[in-house]
C-alpha positions in Angstrom: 29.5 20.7 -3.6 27.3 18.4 -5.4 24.2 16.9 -3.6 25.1 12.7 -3.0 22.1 10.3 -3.7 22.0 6.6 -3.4 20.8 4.8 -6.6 20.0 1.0 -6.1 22.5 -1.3 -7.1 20.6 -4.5 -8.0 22.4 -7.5 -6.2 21.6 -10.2 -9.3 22.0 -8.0 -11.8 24.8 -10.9 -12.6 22.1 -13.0 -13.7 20.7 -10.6 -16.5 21.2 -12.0 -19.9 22.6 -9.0 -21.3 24.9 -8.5 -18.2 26.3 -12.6 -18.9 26.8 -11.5 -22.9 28.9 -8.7 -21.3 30.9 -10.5 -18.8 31.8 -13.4 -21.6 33.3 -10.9 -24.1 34.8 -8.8 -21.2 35.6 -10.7 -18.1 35.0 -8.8 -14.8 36.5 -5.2 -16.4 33.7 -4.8 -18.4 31.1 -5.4 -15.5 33.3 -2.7 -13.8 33.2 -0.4 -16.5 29.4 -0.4 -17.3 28.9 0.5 -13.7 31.4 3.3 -13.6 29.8 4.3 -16.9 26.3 4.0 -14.8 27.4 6.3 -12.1 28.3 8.7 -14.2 25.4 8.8 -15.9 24.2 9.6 -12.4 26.0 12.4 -11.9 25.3 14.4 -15.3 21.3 13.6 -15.7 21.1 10.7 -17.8 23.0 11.9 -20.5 26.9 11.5 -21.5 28.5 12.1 -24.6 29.3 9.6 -27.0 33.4 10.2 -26.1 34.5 6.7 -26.7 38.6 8.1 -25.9 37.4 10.7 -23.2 35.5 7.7 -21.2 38.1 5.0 -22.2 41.1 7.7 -20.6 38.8 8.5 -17.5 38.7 4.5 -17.0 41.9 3.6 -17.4 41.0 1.2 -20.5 40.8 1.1 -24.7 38.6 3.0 -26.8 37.2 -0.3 -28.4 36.3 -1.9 -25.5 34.4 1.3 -24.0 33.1 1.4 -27.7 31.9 -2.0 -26.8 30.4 -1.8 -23.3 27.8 1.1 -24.9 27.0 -0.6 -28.1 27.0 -4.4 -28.0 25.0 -5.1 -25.3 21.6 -3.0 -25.4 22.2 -1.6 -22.0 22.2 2.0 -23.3 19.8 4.6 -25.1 21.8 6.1 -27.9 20.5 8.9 -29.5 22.7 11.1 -31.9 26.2 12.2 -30.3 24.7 11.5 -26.8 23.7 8.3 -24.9 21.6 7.2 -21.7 19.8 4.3 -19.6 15.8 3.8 -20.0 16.4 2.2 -16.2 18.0 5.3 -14.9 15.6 7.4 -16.5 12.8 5.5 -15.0 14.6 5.6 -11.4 15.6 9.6 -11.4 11.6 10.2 -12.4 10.4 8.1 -9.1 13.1 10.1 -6.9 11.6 13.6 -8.2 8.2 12.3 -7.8 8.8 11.1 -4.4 10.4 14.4 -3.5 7.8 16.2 -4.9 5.3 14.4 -2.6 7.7 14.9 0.6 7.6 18.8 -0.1 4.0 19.2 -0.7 3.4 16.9 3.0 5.9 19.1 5.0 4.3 22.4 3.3 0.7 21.4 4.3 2.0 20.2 8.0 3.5 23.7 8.5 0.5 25.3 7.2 -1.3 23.5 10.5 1.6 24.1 12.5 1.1 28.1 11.8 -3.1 27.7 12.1 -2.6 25.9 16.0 0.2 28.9 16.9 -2.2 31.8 16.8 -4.3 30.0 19.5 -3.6 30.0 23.7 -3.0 26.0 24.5 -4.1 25.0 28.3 -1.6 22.1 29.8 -4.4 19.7 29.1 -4.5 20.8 25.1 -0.8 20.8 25.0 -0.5 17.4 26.0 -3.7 16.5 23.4 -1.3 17.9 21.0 1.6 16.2 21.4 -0.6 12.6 21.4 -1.9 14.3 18.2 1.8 14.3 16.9 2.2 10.8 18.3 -0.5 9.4 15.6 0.2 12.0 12.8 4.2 10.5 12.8 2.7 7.1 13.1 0.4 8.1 10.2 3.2 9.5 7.9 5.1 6.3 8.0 2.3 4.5 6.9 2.1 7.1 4.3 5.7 6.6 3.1 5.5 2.9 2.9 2.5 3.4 1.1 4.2 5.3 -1.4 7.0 3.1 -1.6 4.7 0.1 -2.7 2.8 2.3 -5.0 6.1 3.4 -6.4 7.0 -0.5 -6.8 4.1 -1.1 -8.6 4.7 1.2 -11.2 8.1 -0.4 -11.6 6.6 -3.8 -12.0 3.4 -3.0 -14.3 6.2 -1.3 -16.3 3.8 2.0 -16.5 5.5 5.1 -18.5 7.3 7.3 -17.2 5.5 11.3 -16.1 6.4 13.6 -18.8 7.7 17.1 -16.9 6.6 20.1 -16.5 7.1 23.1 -17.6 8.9 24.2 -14.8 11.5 21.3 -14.7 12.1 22.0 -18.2 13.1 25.4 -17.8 15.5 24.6 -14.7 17.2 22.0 -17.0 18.2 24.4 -19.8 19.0 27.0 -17.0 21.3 25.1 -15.4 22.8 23.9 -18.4 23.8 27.8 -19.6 20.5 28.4 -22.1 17.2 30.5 -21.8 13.9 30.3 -20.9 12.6 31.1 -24.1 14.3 27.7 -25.8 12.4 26.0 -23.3 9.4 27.1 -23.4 9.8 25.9 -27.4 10.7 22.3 -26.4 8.2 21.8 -24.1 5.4 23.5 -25.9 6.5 21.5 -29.0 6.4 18.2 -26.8 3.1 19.3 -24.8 1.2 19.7 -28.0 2.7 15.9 -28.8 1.4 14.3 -25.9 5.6 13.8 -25.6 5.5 11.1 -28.0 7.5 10.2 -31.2 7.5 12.6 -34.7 5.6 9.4 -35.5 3.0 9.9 -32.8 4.1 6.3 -31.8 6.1 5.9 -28.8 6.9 8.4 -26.4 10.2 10.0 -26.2 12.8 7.4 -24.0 14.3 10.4 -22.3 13.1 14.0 -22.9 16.5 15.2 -21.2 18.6 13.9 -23.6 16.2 15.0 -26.5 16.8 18.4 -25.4 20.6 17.8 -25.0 21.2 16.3 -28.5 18.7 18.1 -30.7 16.9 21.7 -29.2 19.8 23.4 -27.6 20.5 26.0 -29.6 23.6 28.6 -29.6 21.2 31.2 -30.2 18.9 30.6 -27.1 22.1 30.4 -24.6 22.2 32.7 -22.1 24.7 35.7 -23.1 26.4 37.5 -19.9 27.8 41.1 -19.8 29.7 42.6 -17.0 29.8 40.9 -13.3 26.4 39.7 -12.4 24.0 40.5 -15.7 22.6 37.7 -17.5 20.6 39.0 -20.5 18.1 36.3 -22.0 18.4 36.5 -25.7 
């Protein structure tokens, strides 16, 4: 079963001028379907398919107006056959970030933890200890709110997004059916670009969909024999 997360649903997001365009051509139905579209762009990364009859089925409406939704209204990234959302982009990058930052602090508190254990605690340092605790949770929540206003900022001052590493890369085209080796091309290719444009001018919107559209390649897919052998080729 997939993991749920909540994404933020921005309460005036009515008042946007691209979102008024959108309701004027398309009533309400169209403000529906670009947030269905949204959540699905959720669920799959960032990155859908430009299946103008698949989408329009799935929603219950006509190809021109899905057609319409993606393309009239700059709400949407399109690049080649495959489409996404700068905003969701942006969003997905703080979630991993702040994930990243909540693994690191519970590795490092167990790391303590394990130091205190191989010591013999009197009552009187037991209950220092759990004072200690007292302060360190107080602490952490200073921490996370912290982080929360340093994660707003970014949003505000409209900073770029964090290109990823290596590692992400390579658990992308995994879990999409392809190889470490195509990869480790892509992200070397990008590295060496600083992630930015053929151009050298703007960086890439989205590198997932970059990947997606243009650098996965039949021959770098991961090729299975028997039961439980996958063979990189």
């Amino acid at each position: 079963m997939k993991d749920t997360f909540y994404f933020p649903h921005d309460y005036n997001s009515r008042t946007d001028e691209k979102i008024k365009l959108l309701i004027r051509k398309h009533g309400i139905e169209g403000y529906g379907i670009f947030w269905a579209i949204v959540e699905d762009l959720y669920n799959n990364t960032n990155v859908l398919r430009l299946d103008y009859d698949g989408i329009a089925y799935d929603l219950r409406t006509n190809y021109d107006t899905i057609k319409s939704v993606i393309n009239d209204f700059d709400l949407f990234i399109i690049t080649g056959d495959f489409f996404g959302s700068k905003s969701i982009e942006r969003r997905l990058n703080e979630r991993n970030e702040k994930s990243e930052k909540a693994r690191k602090s519970i590795s490092n508190r167990w790391k303590k933890y394990e130091r205190n254990t191989n010591v013999i605690r009197s009552e009187y340092e037991c209950n220092t200890i759990k004072e200690r605790k007292g302060k360190e949770i107080k602490g952490n929540s200073i921490e996370i709110n912290i982080e929360r206003e340093e994660a707003q900022k970014k949003v505000e001052n409209n900073i770029s997004q964090l290109p990823p590493s290596q590692n992400e890369v390579i658990e992308f085209y995994n879990s999409n059916g392809y190889a470490d080796s195509g990869a480790g091309k892509f992200w070397n290719y990008y590295n060496l670009a600083n992630w930015k444009d053929k151009d050298g001018g703007n960086m890439i919107p989205f590198w997932k969909q970059k990947a997606y559209g243009t650098w996965f390649k039949d021959a770098e897919k991961i090729k299975t024999f028997g039961v439980n052998k996958n063979i990189l080729r």
